[in-house]
N, C-alpha and C positions, 0 to 999 in steps of 0.2 A: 777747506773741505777736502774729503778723500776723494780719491777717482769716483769716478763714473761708469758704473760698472753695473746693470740692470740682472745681472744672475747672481751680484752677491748675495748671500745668506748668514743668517744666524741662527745657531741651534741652544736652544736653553734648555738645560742640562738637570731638574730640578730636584734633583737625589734628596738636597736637604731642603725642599723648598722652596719658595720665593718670596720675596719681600720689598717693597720700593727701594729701599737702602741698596740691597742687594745689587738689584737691575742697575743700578745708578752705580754702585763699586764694581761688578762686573765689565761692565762699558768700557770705564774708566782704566781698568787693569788692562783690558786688550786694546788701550791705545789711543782712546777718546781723548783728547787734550780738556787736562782740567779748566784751563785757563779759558778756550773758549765754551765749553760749557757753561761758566759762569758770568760769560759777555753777552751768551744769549739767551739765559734767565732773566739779566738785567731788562730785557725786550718784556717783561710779562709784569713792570712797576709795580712790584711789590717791595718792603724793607724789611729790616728787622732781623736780619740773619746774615751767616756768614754759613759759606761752604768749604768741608775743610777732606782733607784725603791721606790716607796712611796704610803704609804696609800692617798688615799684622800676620800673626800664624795661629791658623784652626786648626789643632788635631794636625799638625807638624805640616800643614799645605800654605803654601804665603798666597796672600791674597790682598786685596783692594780694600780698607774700611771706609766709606764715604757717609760722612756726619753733617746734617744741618744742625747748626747751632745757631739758638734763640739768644734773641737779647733782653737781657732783663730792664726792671725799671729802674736798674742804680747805671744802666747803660753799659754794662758789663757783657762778654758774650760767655754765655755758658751752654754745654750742649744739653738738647732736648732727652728726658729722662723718660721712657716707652717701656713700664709693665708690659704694657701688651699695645699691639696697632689698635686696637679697639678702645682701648681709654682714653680718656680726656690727657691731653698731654702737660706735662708737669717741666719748669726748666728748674733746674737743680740749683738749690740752695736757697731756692727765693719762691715757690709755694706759689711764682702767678701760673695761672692758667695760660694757655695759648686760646687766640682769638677761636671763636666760632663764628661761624659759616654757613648760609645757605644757600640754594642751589642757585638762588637771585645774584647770590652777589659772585660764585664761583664763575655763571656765564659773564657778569660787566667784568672779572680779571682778564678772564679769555678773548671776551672781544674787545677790548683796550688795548689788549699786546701789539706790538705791534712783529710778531713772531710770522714766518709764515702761515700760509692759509692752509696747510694738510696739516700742518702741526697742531695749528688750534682746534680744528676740525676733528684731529685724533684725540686729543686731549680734551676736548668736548665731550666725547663718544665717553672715556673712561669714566670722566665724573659722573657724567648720568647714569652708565653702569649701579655705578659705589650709590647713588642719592635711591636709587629703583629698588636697589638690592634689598639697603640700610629702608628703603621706608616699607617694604612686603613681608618684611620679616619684625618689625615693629607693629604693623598694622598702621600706617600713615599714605599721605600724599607727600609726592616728591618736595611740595612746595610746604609742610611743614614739618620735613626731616632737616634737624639741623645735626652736620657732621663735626661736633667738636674735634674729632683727631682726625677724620682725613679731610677736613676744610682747611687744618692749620698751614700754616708756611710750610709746614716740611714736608706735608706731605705734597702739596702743589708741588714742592721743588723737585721731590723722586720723582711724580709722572711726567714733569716736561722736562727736569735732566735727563729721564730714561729717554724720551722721544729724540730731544737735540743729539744726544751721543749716537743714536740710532743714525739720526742722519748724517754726523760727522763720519762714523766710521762708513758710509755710503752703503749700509742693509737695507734692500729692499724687499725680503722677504725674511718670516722669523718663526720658525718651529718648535715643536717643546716635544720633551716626555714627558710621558706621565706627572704628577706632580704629589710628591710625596706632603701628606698633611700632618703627620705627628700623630699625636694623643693627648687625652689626659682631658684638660681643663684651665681657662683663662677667666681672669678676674676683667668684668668691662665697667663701666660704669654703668651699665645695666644687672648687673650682679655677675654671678659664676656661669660661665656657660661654657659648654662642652665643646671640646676641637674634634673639627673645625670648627668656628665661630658661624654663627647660625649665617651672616652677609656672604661669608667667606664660602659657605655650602651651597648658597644661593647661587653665588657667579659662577661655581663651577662644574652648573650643571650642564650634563651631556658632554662632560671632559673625562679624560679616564684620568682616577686618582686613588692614592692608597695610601694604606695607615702605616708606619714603619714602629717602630719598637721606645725611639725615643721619645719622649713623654715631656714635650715642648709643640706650644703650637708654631710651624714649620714656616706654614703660608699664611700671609695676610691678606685683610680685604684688597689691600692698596695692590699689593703683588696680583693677588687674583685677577682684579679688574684690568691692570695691565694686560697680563698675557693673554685674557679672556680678545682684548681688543689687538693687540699687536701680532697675534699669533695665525698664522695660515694652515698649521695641522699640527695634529698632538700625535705621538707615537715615536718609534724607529727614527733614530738618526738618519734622515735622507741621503744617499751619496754626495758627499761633499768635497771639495779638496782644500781644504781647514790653512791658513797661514796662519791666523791669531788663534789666541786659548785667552780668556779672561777668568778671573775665579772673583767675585764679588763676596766680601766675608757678612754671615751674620752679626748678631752682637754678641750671642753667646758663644762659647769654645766647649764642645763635647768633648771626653776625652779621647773615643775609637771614633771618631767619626767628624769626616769634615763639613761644618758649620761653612758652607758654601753654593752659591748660583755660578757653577760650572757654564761658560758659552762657548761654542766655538763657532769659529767665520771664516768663511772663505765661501769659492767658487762652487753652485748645485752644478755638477759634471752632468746631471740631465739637462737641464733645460737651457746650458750654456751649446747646447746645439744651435746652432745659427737659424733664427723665423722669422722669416718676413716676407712680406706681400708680396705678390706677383701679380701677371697679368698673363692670363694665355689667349691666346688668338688661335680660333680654327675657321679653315673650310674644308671645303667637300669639293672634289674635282674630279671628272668623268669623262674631261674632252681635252687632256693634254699632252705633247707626246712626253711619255715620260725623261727620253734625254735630257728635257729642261731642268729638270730636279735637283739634280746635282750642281747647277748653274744657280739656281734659285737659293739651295744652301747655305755654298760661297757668300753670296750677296745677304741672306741675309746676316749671320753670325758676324759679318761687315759691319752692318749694323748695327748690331747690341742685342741679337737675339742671345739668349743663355743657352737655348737648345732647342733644334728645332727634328722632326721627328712624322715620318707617315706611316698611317695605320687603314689596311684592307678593310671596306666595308661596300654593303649590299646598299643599292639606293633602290630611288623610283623604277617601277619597272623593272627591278633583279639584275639595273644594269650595276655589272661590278666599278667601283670608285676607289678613290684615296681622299682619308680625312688629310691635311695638309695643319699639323700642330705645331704653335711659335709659342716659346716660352720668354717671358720677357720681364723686364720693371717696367713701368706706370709710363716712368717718363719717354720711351723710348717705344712705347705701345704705335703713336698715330704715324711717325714714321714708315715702322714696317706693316703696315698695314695698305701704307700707300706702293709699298713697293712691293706686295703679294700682286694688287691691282694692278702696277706696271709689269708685271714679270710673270703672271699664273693667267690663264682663263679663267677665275674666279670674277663673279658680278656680285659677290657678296661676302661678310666676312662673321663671325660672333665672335665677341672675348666677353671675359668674365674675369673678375680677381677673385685668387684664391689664396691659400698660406702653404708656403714651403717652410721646413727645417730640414738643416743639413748640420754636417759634423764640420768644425774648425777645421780650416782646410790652409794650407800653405802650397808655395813651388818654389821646388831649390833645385840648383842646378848640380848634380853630383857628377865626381865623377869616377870613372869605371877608366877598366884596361884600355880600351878602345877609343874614348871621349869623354865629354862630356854630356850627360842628356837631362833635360827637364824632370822633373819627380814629382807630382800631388800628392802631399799627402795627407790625409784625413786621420783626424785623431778625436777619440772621446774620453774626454777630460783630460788625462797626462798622457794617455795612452793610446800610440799609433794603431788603424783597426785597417788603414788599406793604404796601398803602395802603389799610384799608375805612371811607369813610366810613360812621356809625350809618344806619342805612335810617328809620326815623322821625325823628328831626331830619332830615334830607334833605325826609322828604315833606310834614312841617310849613313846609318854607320855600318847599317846590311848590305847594304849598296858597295860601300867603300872598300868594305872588309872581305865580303863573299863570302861571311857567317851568316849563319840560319835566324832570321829575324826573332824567330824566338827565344834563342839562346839570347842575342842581346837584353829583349825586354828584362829577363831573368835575371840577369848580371844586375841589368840597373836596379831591380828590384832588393836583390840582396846588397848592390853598395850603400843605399839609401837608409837600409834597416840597422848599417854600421854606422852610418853619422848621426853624433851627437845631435839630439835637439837645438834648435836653433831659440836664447831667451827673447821673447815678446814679440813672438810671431805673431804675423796680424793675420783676417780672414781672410779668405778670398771671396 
């Protein structure tokens, strides 16, 4: 598995489209390992196929072609031959059909696997999609649509190699644009029906989508229903800071135009701002002399307070107070609470948890004309947004030096903004 990384993302990219194939050769191109893709297909005891991967080039862009290939009855493998996602699928040179499918037998695949539980789960959700779609636009119940083309092998294989690759490459979130649908007209085993294919309009409604010029149907059910299920919001490429680029090839080659599911992946620079729980503790204090405060501070940041903080308020009777605020984690809550009660005239306390986010934060020690001094610095995404020199190392070299404290802050401020980044900085 890839790292562990809760703010990676993927952007689908759908200029020309989407298609199971696709999803499964884009993946694949930015890095999916074929090999294990195909170790945890074997998890979902199905046969009959072979999974194969190749460069090719669309309209001069290299890309990913990711083929399931059926086996015939002479035992031979030959790949699956797809007019359209919507037809009955045909393996070449040998006229069988690929098995059909209904939704009975697609749920005993899924709950046999022995694949993870979100996997099947998701992969659950998508078939039902495809069985809901395909029976509302027929006029059926789910329980007697049967999906010749996306019950077959190949298609199971797109939506859970799209899922596994999803979790190899460690995406936990997956955006799209728009999704371009084509034109024109596709032959189904239902007769001629106009693009989008009547399923394929179905799933993607309340999606923003458009028709472009070339006169191929673009999107399939099978792509629809994916992204319909794996996708967190359609629109604008979210701010990102992208390391991989995958290009997954269609079947066909346009000549101006790349036959391609563009992804890219990397780090959302929003929500990679650091969130997490807290705990605040406050009282109310009326009767203390305030010298203690400063003493009470100390002690607690001792502790494992993260920040602690008084704020003027009016109590009972208009006599004037101080709220007395500890900001703290969970674990480190019953502690200082006991040491408010050993250290404050307080006979009572309130906490409550709430969520912080903060920016990526480091300390490095730089150093300047003078010393060396401490430096926080705060960055979002790649990019440095605040510089705080430590205030005692600062005052220690004002002290030494009989320069103006602020001048040093300055100094450190500007030597820090000269040092390179430091690679795989951790939080703080």
């Amino acid at each position: 598995m890839m790292r562990e990384n809760k703010f990676r993302i993927a952007y689908f990219d759908c200029f020309s489209g989407i298609s199971g194939d696709m999803c499964l050769g884009a993946l694949v191109d930015a890095g999916a390992p074929m090999e294990e893709i195909k170790k945890n297909l074997k998890k979902l005891n199905i046969s009959g196929y072979s999974l194969t991967g190749k460069k090719v080039k669309r309209a001069g862009i290299t890309a990913t072609k990711v083929d399931v290939v059926l086996k015939t009855k002479a035992g031979k493998l030959s790949p699956s031959a797809t007019i359209s996602p919507r037809r009955i699928r045909l393996s070449s040179g040998q006229g069988m059909k690929s098995e059909a499918r209904n939704w009975r037998d697609i749920q005993e695949i899924i709950k046999n696997s022995s694949l993870p539980e979100h996997i099947k789960k998701r992969g659950h959700e998508i078939f039902l999609n495809l069985f809901k779609a395909e029976a509302k636009v027929h006029g059926n119940s789910i329980h007697k649509t049967h999906l010749h083309e996306l019950g077959c092998t190949d298609c199971i294989v797109d939506i859970f190699g799209t899922l596994i690759g999803l979790e190899l490459l460690g995406i936990k979130k997956v955006y799209s644009s728009p999704v371009n649908l084509g034109k024109g007209f596709v032959r189904t085993e239902h007769g001629i029906m106009p693009v989008p294919a009547p399923a394929t309009a179905e799933l993607l409604k309340n999606y923003p989508i458009y028709s472009s010029d070339i006169p191929y149907e673009l999107t399939t059910p099978t792509g629809a229903a994916i992204l319909k299920s794996i996708s967190a919001g359609f629109g604008a490429m979210p701010i990102l800071i992208p390391d991989k680029i995958g290009n997954g090839a269609g079947s066909r080659n346009f000549k101006n135009s790349p036959n391609t599911l563009r992804i890219f992946i990397g780090d959302n620079a929003r929500e990679r701002q650091t969130e997490k729980s807290i705990t605040v503790i406050e009282t109310n204090i009326d009767d203390m002399n305030p010298q203690l405060y400063e003493y009470v501070f100390e002690r607690l940041f001792m502790k494992g307070a993260l920040d602690v903080y008084l704020t003027q308020i009016m109590m009972k009777k208009t006599r004037p107070g101080i709220k007395l605020s500890v900001l703290c984690n969970t674990d480190t809550r019953d502690k200082l609470i006991d040491l408010l009660f050993k250290e404050t005239s307080s006979i009572g306390v309130r906490y409550y948890e709430t969520q912080r986010k903060t920016m990526d934060r480091e300390s490095r020690d730089i150093k300047t004309e003078h010393g060396k001094v401490r430096v926080k610095i705060s960055r979002f995404g790649k990019s440095a947004k605040n510089y705080a020199p430590e205030y005692e190392d600062c005052k220690k070299i004002a002290l030494k030096t009989n320069l103006p404290l602020i001048d040093i802050i300055d100094e450190a401020k500007k030597a820090a903004m000269k040092t390179p980044r430091r690679r795989n900085s951790g939080v703080s």
